[in-house]
Backbone bond lengths (Angstrom), bond angles and torsions (degrees), N, CA, C in turn:
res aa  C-N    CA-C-N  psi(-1)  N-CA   C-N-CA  omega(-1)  CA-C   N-CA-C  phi
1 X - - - 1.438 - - 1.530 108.15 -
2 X 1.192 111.14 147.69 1.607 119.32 -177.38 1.482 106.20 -133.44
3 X 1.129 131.04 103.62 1.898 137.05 144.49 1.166 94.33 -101.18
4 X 1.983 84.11 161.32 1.339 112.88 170.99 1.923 100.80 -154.49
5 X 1.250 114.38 143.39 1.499 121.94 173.21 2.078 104.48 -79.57
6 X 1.459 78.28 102.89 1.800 97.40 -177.85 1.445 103.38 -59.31
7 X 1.465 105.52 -84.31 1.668 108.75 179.83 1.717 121.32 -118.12
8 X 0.973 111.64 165.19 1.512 124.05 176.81 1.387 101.63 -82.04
9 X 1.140 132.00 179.79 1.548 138.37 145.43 1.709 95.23 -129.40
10 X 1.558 86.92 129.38 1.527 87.44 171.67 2.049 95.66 -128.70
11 X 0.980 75.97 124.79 2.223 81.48 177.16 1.711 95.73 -87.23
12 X 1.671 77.15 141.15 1.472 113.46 -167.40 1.599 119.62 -131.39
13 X 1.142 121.15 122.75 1.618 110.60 174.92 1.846 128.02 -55.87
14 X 1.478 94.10 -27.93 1.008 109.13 170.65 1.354 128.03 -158.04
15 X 1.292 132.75 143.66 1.355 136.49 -156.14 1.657 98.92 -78.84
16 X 1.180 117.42 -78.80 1.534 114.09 174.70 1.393 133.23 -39.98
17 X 1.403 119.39 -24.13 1.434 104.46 -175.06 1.535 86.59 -103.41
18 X 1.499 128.87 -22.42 1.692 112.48 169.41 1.906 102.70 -43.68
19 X 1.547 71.08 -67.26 1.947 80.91 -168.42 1.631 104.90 -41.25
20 X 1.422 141.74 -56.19 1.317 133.11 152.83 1.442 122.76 -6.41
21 X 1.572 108.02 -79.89 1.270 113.97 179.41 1.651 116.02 -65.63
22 X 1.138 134.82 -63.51 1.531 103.57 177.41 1.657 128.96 -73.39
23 X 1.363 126.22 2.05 1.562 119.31 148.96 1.271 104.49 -73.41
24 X 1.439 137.98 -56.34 1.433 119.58 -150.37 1.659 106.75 -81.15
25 X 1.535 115.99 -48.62 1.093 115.63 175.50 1.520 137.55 -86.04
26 X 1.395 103.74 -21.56 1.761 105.69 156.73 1.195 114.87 -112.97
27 X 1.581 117.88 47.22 1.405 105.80 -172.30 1.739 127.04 23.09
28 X 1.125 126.96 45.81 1.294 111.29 164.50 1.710 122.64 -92.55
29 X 1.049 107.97 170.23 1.238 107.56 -143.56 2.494 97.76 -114.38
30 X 1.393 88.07 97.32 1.899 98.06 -176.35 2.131 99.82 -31.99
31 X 0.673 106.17 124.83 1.645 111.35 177.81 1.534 111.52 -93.73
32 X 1.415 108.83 -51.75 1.127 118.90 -156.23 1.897 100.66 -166.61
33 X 2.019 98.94 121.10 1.638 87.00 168.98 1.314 92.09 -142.62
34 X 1.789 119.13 120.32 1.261 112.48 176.82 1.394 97.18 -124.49
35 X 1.439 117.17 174.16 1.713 124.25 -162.37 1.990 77.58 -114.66
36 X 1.328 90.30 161.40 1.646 93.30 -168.45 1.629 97.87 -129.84
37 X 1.298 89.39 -62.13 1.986 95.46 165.27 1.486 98.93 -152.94
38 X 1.251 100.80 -175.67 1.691 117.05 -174.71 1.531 109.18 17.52
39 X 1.969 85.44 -91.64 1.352 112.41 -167.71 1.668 106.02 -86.74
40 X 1.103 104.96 -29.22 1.584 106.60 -159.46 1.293 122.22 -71.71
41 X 1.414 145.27 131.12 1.286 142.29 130.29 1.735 163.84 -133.98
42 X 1.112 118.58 149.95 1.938 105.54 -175.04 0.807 112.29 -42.19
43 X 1.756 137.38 110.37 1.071 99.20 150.10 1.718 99.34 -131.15
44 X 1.547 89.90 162.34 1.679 89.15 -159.87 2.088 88.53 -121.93
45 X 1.376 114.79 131.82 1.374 129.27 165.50 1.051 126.81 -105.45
46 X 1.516 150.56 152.76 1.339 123.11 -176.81 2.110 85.09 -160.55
47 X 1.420 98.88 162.56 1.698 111.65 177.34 1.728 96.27 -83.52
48 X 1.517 111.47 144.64 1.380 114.89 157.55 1.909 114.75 -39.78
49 X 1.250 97.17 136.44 1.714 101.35 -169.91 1.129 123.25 75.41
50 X 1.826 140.48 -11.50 1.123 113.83 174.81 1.182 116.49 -68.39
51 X 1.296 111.61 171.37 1.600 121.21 170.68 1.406 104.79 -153.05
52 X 1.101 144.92 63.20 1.687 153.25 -140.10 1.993 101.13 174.38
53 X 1.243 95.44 -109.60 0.884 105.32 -166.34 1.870 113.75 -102.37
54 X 1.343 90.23 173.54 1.867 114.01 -173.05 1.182 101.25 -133.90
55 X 1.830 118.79 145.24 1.143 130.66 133.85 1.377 107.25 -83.23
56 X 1.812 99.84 123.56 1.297 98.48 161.47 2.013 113.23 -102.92
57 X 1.088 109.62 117.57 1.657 137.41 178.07 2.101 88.26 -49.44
58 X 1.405 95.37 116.84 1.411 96.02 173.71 1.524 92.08 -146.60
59 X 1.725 98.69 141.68 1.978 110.15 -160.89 1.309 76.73 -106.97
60 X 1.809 106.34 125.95 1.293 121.47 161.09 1.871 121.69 -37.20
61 X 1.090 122.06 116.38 1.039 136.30 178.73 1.643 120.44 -62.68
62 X 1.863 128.70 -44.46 0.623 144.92 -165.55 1.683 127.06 -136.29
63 X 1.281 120.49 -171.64 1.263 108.11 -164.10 1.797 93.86 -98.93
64 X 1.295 111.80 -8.10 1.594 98.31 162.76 1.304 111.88 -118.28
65 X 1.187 129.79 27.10 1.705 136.87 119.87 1.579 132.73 -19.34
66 X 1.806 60.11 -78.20 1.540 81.07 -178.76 1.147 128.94 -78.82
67 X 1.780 119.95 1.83 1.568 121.89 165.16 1.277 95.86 -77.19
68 X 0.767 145.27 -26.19 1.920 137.76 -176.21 1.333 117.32 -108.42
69 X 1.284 111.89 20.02 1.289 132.44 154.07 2.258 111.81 -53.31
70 X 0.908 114.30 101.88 1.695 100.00 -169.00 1.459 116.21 81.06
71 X 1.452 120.58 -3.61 1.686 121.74 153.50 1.071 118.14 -148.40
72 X 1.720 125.34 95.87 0.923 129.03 -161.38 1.651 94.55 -108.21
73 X 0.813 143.02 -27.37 1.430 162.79 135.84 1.484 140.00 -46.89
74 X 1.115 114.89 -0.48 1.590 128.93 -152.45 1.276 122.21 20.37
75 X 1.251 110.81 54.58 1.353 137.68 177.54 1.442 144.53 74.21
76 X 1.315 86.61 6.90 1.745 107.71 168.88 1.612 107.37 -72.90
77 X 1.762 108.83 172.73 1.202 101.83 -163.26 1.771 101.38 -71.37
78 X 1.561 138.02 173.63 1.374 116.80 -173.31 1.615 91.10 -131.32
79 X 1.048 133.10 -44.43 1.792 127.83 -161.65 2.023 91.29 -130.89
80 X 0.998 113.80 147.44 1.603 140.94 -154.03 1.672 99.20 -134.19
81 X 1.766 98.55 105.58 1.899 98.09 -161.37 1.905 76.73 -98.49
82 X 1.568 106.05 134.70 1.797 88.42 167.04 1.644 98.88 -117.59
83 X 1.555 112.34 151.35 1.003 118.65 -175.02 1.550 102.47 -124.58
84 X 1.604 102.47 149.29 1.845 116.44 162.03 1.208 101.48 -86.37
85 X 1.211 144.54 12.92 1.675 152.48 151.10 0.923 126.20 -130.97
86 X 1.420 134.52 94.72 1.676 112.05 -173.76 1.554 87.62 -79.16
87 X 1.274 140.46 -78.37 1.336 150.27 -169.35 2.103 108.40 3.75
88 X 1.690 86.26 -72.58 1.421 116.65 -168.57 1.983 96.72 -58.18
89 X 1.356 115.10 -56.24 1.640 108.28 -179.29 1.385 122.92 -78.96
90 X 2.033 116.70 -10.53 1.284 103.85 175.07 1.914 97.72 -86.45
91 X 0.669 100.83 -40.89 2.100 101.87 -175.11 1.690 104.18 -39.17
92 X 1.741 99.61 -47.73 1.524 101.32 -165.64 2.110 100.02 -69.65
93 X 1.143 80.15 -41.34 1.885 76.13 -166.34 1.304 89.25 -53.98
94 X 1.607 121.19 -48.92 1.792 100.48 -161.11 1.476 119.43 -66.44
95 X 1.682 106.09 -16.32 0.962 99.38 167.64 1.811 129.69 -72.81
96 X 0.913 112.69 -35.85 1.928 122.09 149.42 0.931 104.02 -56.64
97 X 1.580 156.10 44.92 1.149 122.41 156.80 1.456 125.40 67.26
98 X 0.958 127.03 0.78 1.612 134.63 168.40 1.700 110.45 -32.37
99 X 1.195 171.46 171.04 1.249 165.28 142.97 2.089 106.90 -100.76
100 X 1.155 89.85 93.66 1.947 64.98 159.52 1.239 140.36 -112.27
101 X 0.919 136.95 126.85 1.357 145.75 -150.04 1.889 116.04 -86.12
102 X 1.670 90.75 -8.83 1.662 89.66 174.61 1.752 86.09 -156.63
103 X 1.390 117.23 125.41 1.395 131.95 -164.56 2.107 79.05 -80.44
104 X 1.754 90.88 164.06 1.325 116.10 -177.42 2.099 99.53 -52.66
105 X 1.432 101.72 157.95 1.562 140.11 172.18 0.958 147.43 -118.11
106 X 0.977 151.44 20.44 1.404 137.10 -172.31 1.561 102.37 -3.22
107 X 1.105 108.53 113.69 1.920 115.21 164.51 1.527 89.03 -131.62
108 X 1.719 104.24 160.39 1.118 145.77 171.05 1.540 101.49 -22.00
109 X 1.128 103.67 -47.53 1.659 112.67 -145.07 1.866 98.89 -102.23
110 X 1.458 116.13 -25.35 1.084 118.46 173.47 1.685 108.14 162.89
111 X 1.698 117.67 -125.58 1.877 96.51 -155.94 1.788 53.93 -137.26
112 X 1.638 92.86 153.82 1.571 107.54 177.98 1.439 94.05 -153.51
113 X 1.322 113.21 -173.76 1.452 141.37 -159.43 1.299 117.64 170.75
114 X 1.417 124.07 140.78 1.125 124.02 -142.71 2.404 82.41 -126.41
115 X 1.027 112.17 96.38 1.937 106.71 154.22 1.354 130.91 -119.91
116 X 0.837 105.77 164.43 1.509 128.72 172.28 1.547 123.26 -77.02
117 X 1.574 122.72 136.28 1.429 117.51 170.72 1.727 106.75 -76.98
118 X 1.357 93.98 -173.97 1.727 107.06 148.19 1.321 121.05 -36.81
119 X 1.370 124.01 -64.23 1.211 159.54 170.77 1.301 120.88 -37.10
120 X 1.616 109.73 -55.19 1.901 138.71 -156.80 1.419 107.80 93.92
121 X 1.283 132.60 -4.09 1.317 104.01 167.67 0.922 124.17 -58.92
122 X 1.819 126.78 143.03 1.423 118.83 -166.06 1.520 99.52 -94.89
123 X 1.169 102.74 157.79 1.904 118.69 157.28 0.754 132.41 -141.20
124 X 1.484 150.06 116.09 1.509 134.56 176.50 1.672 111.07 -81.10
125 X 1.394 86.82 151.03 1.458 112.19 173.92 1.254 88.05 -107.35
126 X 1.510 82.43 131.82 1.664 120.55 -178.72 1.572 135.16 -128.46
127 X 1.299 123.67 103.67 1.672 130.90 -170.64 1.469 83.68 -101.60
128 X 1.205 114.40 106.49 1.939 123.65 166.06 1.789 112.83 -65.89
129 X 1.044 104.08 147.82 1.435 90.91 -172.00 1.831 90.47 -91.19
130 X 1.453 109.54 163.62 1.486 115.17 -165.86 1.862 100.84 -69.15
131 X 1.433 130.72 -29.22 1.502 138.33 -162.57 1.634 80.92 -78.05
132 X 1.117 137.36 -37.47 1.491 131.55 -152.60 1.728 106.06 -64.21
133 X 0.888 133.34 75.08 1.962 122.44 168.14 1.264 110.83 -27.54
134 X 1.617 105.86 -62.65 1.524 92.03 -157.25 1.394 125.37 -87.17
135 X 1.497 115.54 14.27 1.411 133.48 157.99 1.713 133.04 -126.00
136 X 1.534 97.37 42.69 1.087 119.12 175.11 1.704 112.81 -54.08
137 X 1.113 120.40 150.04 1.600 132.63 155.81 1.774 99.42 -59.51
């Protein structure tokens, strides 16, 4: 048997300025934006190089949507960006304006950093150290 986790859903207040903020400022790369009805649409985002998985950008529907709009997690970190540079992608984000909420680490496992979206959902940026398996590139 073979699975794999296609996309995320990450809720969003709004589709365009999501889509804004992760092309312009984390370089990610628009995959897919289709209109579904009215209001609704696919849209699929992804980091340069994945080939796995998608956030798919979904605009809160309701009025308890939109409380978990920026805490989808109750505030733990929620999506894990890994990089073949931490150096080269933390400089650039800070240079966009990125916010981070826990400056770079050396941990066990590799060099991390703790930021913030648009939103506040947190994510770390992650350089895996090469001994690590289960956070391989």
């Amino acid at each position: 048997m073979k699975q794999r986790i296609a996309h995320i859903a990450l809720v969003v207040n709004d589709y365009d300025e999501a889509i804004q903020f992760y092309t312009e400022k984390l370089d990610f790369k628009l995959i897919e934006d289709a209109k579904i009805t009215g209001a609704k649409r696919w849209v699929l985002i992804a980091p340069p190089g994945s080939k796995e998985c998608c956030l798919l950008l979904a605009k809160a529907a309701d009025d308890n949507q939109r409380l978990h709009v920026g805490n989808q997690t109750g505030g733990r970190v929620f999506l894990f960006l890994f990089t073949d540079d931490f150096w080269r992608d933390y400089d650039k984000m800070v240079s966009k304006g990125i916010h981070f909420v826990r400056p770079p680490k050396q941990e066990e496992y590799g060099m991390v950093a703790v930021f913030e979206d648009l939103y506040g959902n947190l994510w770390d940026l992650l350089q895996p150290n090469d001994k690590n398996k289960a956070t391989r590139l």
